[in-house]
C-alpha positions in Angstrom: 197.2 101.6 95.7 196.9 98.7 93.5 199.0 96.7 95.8 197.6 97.8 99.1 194.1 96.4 97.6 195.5 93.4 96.8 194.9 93.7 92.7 198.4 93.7 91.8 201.1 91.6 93.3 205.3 91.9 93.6 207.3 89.6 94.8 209.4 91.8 96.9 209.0 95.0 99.3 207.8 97.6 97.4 210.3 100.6 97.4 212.3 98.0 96.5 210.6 96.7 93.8 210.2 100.3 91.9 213.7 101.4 92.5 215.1 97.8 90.5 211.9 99.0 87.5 213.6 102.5 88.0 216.9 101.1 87.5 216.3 99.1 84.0 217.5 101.0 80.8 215.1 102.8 79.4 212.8 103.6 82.4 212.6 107.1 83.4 210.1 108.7 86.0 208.0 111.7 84.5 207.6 114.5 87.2 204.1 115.6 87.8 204.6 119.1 86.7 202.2 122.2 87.5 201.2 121.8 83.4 200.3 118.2 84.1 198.5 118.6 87.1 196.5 121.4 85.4 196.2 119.3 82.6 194.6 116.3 84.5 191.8 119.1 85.7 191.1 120.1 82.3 191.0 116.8 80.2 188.9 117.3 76.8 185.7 115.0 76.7 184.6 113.3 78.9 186.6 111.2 81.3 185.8 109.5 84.9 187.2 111.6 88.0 190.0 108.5 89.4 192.6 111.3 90.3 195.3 108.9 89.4 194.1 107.9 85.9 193.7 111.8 84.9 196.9 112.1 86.0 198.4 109.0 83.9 196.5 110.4 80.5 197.6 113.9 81.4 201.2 113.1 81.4 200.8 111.4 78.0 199.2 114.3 76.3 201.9 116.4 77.8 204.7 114.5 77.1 203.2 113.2 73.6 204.0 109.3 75.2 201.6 106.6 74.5 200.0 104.3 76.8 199.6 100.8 77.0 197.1 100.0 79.6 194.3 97.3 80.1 192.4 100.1 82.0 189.2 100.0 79.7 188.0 103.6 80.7 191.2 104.8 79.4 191.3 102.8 76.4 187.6 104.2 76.0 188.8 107.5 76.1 191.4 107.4 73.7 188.6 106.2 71.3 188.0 109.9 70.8 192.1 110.8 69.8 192.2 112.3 73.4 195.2 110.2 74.0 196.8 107.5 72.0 196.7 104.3 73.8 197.1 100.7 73.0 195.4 98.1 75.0 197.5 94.8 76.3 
């Protein structure tokens, strides 16, 4: 989404430009589980409704990973220990 509107740009198609991020060392793709999913539904506090953002901080509560985001809602959030995050 953020390169169909234009706030995030790649200098090459796409797919392509995932599958090469996919392909460094130490890149892995988390699966959006059923727990995860649930998860994002369920958040503790309080926490905007951006479908995609609930699932991000629900996959790092699952999978205990932190995030490093400049996404100030969810830096916001984690102000409360619902999810550690560090802001870049």
């Amino acid at each position: 989404m953020l390169v169909a509107k234009n706030r995030l740009t790649v200098t090459k198609p796409l797919y392509q430009w995932v599958k090469e991020v996919l392909a460094q060392p130490g890149m892995n793709l988390y699966p959006l589980t059923p727990e995860i999913a649930i998860e994002s539904s369920f958040l503790p506090g309080s926490f905007h409704g951006d479908p995609a953002d609930r699932i991000i901080v629900a996959t790092a509560r699952i999978a205990d990973l932190t995030l490093l985001t400049r996404d100030s809602k969810i830096i916001n959030y984690s102000k409360n220990s619902h999810v550690i995050c560090f802001s870049i």
